[in-house]
Backbone bond lengths (Angstrom), bond angles and torsions (degrees), N, CA, C in turn:
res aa  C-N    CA-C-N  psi(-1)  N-CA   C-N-CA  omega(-1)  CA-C   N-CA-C  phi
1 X - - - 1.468 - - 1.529 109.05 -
2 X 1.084 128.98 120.80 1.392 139.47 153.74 1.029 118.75 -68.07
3 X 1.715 120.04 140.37 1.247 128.40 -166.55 1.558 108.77 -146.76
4 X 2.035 118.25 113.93 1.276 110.94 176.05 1.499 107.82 -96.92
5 X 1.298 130.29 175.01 1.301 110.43 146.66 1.507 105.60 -131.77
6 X 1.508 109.12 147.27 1.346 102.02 -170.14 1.448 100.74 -111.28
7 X 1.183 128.87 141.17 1.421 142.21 -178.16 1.441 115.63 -128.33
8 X 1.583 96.26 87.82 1.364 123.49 170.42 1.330 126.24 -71.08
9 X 2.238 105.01 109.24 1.479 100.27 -159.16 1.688 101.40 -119.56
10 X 1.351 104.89 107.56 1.319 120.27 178.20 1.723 105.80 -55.57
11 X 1.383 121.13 156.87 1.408 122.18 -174.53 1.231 117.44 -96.45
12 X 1.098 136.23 156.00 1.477 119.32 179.33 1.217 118.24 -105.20
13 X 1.482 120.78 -147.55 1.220 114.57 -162.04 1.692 108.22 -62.91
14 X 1.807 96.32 164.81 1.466 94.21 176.73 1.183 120.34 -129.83
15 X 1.237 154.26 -164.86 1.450 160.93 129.22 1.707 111.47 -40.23
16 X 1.231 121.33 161.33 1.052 106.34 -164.94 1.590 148.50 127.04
17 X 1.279 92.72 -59.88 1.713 108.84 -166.14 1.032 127.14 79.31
18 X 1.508 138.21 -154.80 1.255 145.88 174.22 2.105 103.56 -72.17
19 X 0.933 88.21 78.19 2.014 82.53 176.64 1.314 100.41 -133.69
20 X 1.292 118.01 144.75 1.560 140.69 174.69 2.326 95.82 -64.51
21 X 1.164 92.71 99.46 1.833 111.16 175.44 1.376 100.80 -92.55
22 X 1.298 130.42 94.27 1.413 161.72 161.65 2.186 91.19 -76.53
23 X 1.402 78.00 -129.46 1.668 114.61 174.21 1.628 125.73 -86.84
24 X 1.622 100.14 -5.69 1.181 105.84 176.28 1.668 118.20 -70.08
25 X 1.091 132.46 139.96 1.609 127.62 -156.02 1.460 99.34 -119.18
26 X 1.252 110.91 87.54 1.482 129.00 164.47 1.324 109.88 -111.94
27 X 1.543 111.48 145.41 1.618 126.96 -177.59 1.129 107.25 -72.75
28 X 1.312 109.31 -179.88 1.288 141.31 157.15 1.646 131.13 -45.13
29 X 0.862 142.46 103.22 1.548 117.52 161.10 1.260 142.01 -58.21
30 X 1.283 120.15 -168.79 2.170 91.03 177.51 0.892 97.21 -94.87
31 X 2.169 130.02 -28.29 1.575 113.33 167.79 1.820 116.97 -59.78
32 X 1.363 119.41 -35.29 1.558 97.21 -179.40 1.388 116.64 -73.53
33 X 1.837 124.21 -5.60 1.401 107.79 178.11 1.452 93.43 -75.74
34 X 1.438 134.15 -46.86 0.844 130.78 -158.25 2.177 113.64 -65.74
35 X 0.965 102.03 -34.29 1.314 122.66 154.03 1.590 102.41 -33.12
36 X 1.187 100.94 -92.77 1.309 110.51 -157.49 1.675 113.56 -73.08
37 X 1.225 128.93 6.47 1.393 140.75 178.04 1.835 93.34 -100.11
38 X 1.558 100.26 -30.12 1.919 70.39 178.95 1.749 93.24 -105.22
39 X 0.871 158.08 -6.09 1.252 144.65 156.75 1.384 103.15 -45.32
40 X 1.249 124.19 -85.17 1.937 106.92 -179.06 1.309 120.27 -31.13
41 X 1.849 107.09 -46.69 1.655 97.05 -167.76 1.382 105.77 -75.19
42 X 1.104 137.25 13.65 1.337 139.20 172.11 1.948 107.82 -93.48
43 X 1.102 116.78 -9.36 1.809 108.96 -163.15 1.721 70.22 -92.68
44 X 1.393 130.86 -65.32 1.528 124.88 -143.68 1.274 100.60 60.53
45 X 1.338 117.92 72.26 1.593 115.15 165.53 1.360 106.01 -128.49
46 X 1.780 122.70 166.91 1.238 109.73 161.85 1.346 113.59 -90.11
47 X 1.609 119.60 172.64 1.248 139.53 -170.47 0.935 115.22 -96.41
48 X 1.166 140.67 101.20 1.936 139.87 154.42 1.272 107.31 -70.18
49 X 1.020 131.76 -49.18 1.506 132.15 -126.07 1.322 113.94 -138.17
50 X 1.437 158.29 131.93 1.999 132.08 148.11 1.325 74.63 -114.74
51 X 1.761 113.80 140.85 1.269 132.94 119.29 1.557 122.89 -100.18
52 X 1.401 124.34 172.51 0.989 131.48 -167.81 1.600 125.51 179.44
53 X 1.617 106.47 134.33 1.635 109.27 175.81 1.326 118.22 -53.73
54 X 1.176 131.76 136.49 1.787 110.71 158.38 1.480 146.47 -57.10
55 X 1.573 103.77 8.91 1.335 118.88 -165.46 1.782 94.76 -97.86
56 X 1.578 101.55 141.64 1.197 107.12 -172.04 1.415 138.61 -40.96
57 X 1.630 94.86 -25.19 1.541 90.01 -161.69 1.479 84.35 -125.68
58 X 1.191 124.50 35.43 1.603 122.72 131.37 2.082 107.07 -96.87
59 X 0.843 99.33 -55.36 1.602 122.44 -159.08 1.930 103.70 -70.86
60 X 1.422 120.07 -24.38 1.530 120.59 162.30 1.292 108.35 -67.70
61 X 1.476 117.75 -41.03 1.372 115.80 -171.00 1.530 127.81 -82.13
62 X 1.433 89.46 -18.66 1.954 114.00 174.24 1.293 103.20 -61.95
63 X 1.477 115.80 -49.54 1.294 128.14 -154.43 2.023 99.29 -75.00
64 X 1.150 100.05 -56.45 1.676 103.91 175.74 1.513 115.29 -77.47
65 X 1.335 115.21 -13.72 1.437 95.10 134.14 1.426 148.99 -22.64
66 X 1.254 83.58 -95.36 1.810 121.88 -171.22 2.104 81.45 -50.05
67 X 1.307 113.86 -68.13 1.501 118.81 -168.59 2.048 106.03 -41.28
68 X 1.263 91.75 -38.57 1.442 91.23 -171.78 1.684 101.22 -64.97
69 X 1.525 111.33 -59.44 1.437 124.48 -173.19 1.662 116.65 -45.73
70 X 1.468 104.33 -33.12 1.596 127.73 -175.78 1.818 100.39 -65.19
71 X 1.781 107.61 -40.80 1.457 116.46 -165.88 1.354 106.87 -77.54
72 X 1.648 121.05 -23.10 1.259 127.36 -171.51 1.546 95.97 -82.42
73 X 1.410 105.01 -35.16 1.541 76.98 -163.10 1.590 124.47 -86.44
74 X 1.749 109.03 -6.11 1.345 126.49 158.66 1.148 125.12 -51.37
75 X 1.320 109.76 -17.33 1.811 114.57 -172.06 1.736 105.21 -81.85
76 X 1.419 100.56 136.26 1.558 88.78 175.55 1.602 105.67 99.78
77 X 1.409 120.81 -6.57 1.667 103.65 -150.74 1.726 82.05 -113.54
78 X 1.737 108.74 147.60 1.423 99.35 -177.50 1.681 93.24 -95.86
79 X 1.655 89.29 172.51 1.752 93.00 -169.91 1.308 111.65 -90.73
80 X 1.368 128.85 27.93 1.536 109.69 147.34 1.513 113.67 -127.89
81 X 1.489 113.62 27.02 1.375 126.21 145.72 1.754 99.94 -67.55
82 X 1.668 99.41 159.63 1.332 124.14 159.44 1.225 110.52 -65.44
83 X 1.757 109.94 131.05 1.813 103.22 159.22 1.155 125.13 -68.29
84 X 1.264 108.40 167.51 1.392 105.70 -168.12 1.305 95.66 -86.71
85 X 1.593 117.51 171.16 1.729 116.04 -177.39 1.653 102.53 -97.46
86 X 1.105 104.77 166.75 1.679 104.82 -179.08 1.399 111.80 -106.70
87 X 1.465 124.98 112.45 1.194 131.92 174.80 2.017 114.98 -40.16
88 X 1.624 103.33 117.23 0.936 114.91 -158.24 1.998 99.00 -74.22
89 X 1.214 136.89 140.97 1.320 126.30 162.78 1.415 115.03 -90.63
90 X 1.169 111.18 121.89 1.611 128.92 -170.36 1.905 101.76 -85.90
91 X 1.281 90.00 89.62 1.923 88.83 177.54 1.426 97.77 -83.52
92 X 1.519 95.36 148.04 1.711 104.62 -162.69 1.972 79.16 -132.90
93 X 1.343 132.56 133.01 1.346 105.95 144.48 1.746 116.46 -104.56
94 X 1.193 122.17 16.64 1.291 111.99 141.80 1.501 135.31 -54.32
95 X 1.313 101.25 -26.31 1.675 115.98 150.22 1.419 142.17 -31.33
96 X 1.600 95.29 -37.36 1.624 114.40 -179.13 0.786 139.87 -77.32
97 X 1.782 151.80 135.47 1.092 137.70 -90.42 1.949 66.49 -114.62
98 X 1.443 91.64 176.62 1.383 128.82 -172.74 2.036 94.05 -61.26
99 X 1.505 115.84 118.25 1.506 116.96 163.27 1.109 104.53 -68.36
100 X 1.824 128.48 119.37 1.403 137.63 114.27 1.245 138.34 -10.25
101 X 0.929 108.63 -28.99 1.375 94.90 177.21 1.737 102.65 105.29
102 X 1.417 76.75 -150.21 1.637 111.90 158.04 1.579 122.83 -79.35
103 X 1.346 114.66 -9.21 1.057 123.18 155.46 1.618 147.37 -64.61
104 X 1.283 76.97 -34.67 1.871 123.70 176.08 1.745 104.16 -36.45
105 X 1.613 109.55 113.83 1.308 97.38 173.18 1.910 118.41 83.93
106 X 1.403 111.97 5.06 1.358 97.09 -164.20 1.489 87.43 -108.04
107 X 1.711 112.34 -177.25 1.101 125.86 170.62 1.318 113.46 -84.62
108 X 1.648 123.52 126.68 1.328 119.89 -169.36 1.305 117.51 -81.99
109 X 1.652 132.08 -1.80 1.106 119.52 148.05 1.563 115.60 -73.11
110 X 1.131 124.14 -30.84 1.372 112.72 175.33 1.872 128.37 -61.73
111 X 1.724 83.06 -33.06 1.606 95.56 167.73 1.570 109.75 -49.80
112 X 1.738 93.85 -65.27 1.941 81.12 -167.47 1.346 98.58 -71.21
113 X 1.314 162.64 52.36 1.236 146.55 -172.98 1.916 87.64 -134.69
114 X 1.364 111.81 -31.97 1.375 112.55 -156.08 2.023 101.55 -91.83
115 X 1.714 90.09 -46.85 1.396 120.91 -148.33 1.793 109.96 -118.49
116 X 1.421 107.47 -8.05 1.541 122.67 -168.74 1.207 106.82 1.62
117 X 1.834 104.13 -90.81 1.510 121.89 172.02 1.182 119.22 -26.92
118 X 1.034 119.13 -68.93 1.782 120.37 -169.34 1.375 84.26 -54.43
119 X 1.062 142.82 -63.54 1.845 139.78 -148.79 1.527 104.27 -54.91
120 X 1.657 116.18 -44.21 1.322 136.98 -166.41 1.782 105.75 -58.71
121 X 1.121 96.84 -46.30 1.687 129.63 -164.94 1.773 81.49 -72.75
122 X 1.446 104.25 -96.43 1.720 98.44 -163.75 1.853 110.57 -31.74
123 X 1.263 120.12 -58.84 1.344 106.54 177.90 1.437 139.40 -48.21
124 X 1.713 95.26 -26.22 1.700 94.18 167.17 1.099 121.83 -92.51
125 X 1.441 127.51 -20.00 1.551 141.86 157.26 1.246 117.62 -108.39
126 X 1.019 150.54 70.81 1.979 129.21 171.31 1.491 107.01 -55.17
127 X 1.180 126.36 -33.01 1.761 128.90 -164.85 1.477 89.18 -55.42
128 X 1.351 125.67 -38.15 1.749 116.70 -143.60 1.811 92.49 -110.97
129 X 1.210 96.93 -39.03 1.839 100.91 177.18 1.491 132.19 -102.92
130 X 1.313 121.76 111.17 1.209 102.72 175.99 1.364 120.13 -104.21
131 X 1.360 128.98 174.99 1.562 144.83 159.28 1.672 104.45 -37.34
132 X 1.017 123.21 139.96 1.474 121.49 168.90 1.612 100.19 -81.69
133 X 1.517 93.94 133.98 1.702 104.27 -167.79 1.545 108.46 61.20
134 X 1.224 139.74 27.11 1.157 126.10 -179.20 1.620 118.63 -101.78
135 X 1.183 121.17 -149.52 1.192 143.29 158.02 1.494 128.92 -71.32
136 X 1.200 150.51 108.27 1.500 136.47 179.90 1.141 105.04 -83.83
137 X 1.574 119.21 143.55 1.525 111.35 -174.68 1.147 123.30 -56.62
138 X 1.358 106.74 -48.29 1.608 118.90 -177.33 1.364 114.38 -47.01
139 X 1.418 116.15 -23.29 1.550 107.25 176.72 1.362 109.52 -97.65
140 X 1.240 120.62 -24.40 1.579 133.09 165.86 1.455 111.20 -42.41
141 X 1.390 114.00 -62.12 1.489 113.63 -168.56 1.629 105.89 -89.65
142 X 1.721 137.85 -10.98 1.173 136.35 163.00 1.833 93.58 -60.27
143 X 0.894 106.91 -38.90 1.942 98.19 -161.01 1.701 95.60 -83.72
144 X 1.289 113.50 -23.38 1.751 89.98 174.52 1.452 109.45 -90.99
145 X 1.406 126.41 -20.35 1.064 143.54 179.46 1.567 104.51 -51.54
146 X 2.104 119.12 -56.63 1.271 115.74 174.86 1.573 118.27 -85.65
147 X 1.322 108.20 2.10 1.641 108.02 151.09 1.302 124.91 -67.24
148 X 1.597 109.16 -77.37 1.829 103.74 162.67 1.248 116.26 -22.58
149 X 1.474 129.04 -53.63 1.815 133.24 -161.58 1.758 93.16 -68.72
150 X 1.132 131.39 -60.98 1.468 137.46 -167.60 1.620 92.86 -52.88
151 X 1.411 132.04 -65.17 1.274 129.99 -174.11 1.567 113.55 -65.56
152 X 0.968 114.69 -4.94 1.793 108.63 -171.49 1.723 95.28 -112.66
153 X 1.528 115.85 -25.62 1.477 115.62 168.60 1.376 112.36 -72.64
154 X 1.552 137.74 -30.48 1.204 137.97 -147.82 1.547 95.86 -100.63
155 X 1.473 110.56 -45.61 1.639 122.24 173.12 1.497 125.45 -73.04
156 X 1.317 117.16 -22.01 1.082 145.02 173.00 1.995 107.78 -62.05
157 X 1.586 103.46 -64.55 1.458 131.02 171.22 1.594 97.52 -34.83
158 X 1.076 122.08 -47.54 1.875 127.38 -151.44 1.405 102.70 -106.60
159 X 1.561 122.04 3.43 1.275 106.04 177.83 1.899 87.74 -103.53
160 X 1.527 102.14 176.46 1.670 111.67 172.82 1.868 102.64 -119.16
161 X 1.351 97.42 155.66 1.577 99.12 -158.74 1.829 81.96 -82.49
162 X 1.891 102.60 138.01 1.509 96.12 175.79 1.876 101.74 -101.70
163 X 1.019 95.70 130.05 1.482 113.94 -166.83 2.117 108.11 -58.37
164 X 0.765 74.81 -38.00 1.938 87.34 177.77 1.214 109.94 -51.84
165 X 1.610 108.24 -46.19 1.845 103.34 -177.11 1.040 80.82 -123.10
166 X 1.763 149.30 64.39 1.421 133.60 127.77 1.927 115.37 -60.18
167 X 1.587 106.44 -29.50 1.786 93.76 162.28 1.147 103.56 -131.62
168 X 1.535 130.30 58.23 1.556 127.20 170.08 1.986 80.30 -105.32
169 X 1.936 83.10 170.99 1.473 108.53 152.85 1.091 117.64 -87.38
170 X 1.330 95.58 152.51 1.848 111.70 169.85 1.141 113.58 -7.54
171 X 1.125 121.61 119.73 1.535 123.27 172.28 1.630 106.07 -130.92
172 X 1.168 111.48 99.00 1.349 132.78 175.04 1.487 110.09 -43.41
173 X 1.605 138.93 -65.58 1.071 152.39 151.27 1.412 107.28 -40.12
174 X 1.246 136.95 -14.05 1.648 123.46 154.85 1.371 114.19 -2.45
175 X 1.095 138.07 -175.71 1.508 134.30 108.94 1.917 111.84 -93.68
176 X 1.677 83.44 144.07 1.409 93.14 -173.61 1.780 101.48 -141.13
177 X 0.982 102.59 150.09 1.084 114.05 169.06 1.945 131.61 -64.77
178 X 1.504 111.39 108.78 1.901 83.11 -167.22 1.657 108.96 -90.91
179 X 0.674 107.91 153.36 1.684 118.43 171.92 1.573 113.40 -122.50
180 X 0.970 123.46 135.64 1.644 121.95 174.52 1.486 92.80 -105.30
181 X 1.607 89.03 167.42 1.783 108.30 -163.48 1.465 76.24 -154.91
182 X 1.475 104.06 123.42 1.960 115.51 -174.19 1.890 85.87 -121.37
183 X 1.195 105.84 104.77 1.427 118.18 -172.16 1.606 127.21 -148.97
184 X 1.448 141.31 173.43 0.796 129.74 -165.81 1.708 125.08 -99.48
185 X 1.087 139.33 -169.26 1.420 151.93 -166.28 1.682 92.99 -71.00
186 X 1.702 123.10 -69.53 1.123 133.62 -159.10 1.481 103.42 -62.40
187 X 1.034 125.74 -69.18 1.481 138.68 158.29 1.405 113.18 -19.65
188 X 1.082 125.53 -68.99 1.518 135.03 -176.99 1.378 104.40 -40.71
189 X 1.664 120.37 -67.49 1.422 148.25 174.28 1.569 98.60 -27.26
190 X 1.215 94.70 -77.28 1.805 95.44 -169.98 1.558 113.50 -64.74
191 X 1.700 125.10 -13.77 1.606 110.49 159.55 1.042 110.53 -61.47
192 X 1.671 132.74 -57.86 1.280 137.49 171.57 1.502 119.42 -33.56
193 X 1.233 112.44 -43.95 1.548 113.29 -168.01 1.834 92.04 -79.14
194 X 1.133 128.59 -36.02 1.599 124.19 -177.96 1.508 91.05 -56.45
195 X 1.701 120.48 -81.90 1.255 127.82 -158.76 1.415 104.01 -18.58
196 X 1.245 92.38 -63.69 1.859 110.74 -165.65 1.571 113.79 -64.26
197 X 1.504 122.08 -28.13 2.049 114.65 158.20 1.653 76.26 95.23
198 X 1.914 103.49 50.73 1.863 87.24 173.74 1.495 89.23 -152.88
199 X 1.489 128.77 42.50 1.018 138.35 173.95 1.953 105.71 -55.47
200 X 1.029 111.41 135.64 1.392 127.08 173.68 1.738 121.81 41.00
201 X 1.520 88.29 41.30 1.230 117.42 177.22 1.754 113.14 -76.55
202 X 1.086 127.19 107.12 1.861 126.64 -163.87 1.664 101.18 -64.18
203 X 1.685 104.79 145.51 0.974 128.89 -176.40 1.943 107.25 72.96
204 X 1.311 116.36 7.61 1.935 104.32 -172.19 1.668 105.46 -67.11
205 X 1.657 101.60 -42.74 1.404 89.28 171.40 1.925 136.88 -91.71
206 X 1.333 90.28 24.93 1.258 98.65 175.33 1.474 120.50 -104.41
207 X 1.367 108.44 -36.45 1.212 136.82 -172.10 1.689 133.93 -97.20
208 X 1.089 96.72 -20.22 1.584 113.41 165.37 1.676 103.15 -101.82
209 X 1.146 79.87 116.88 1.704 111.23 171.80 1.821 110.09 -70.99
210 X 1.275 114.58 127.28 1.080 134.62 171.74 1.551 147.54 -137.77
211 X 1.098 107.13 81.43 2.178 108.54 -152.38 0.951 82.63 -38.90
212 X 1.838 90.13 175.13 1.101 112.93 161.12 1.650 93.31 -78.76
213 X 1.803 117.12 -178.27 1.217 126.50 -175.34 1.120 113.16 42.68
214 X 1.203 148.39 3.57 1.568 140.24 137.14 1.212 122.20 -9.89
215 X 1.403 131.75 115.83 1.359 129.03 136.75 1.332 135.21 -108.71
216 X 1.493 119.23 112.29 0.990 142.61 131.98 1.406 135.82 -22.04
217 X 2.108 118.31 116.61 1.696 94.30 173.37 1.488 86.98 -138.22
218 X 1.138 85.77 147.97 1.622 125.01 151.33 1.014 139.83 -113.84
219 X 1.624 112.57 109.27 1.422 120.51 171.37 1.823 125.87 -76.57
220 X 0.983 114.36 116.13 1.279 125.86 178.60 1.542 109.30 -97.32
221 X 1.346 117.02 137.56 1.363 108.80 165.68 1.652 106.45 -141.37
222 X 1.234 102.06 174.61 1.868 104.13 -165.57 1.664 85.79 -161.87
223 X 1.690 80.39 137.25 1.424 104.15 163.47 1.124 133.26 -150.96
224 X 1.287 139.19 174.91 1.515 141.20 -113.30 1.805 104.86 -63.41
225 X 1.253 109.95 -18.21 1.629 114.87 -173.46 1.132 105.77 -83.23
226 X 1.998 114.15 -4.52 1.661 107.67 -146.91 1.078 146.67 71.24
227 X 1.326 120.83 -21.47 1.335 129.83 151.19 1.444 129.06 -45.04
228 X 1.375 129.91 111.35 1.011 146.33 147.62 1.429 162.27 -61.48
229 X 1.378 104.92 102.25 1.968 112.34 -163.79 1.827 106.42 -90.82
230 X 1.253 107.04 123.18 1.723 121.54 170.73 1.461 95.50 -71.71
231 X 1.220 126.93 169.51 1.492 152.31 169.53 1.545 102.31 -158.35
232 X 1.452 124.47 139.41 1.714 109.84 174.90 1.852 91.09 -128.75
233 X 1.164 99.99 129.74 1.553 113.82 156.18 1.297 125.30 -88.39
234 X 1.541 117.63 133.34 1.735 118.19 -156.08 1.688 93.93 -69.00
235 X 1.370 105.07 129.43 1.469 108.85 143.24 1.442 130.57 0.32
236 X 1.410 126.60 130.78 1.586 122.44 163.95 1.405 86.26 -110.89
237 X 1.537 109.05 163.71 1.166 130.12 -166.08 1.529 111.04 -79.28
238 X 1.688 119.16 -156.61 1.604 97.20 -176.60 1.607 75.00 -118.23
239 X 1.446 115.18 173.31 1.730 124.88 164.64 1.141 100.39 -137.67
240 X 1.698 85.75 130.57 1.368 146.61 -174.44 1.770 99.63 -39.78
């Protein structure tokens, strides 16, 4: 049985203010780097893998990642050893959070002030309502849907089937390979809602709470037929 785990890393705070962050490409703040620099140092895991959205303030932090992880692992190494290689970040923008529309970027009191209803409506349904000029969900979550599949085929390819649990159960303590996924709120939501067999279930993305800097994991496992079992591990919080 092969075993990935995916470690879904929500972004933290941003520039901005209170505005609906679609596709709009705003940075980081110095609290969300700081956010999101102690969320990793909190897993203490090793690194297989960076994926990542193309939007800045997933994709700045991917990048100083991997650079930071690359610096750790130079330390210690004598100089006529080989360097170590630097984990490449795989920018995906199928990654990116759900387009707004015309919404994209605005102030969300102004939204409900302008647009209330419609706002009220998409949050308790997105399947039935969309953003004017926006995104429809259904195509939203097909495109993260064939992101996950491309990354779980490519990572999948590089692991070797371990024969011991080719017909055991889940075995959490496996070894598995981790991969991070530096991604957004909307995105995150709907892996969770797959894991869990609660796909387009009303109110999931309204109602499940999600910091910013959240990480999220999912264990995936696959075996010899290829077939593939989700597992979702609850959320850790974001730090302050």
């Amino acid at each position: 049985m092969k075993q990935l785990r995916l470690l879904l890393l929500r972004h933290g705070e941003c520039e901005g203010g209170a505005i609906l962050r679609g596709r709009v490409d705003v940075p980081l703040s110095d609290k969300g780097w700081r956010q999101m620099s102690a969320a990793v140092a909190a897993q203490a895991t090793v690194c297989h893998g960076i994926y990542s959205s193309t939007s800045r303030r997933c994709a700045e932090f991917a990048k100083a990642f991997a650079a930071e992880l690359h610096s750790s692992a130079s330390v210690g190494i004598s100089l006529d050893a080989p360097a170590p290689s630097m984990l490449k970040v795989n920018l995906l923008e199928e990654l990116q959070e759900i387009a707004f529309g015309d919404w994209d970027g605005c102030l969300l009191d102004d939204l409900y002030q302008r647009d209330g209803e419609r706002m009220a409506a998409y949050w308790q349904n997105p399947w039935e309502v969309t953003p004017p000029n926006g995104e429809a969900m259904a195509n939203f979550e097909a495109r993260i849907d064939g992101a996950i599949a491309q990354i779980l085929d490519k990572e999948f390819a590089l692991l070797t089937m371990d024969d011991e649990q080719a017909h055991g159960e889940f075995n959490a303590s496996a070894p598995a390979a981790n991969i991070w996924v530096v991604t957004h709120g909307g995105v995150i939501r709907h892996l969770m809602s797959k894991a869990l067999g609660a796909v387009k279930t009303l109110g999931f993305y309204s109602q499940l709470a999600l910091p910013v800097a959240a990480v999220v994991t999912i264990n995936v496992l696959e075996d010899e037929q290829g077939k593939r079992y989700w597992r979702l591990d609850w959320p850790s919080g974001h730090c302050e």
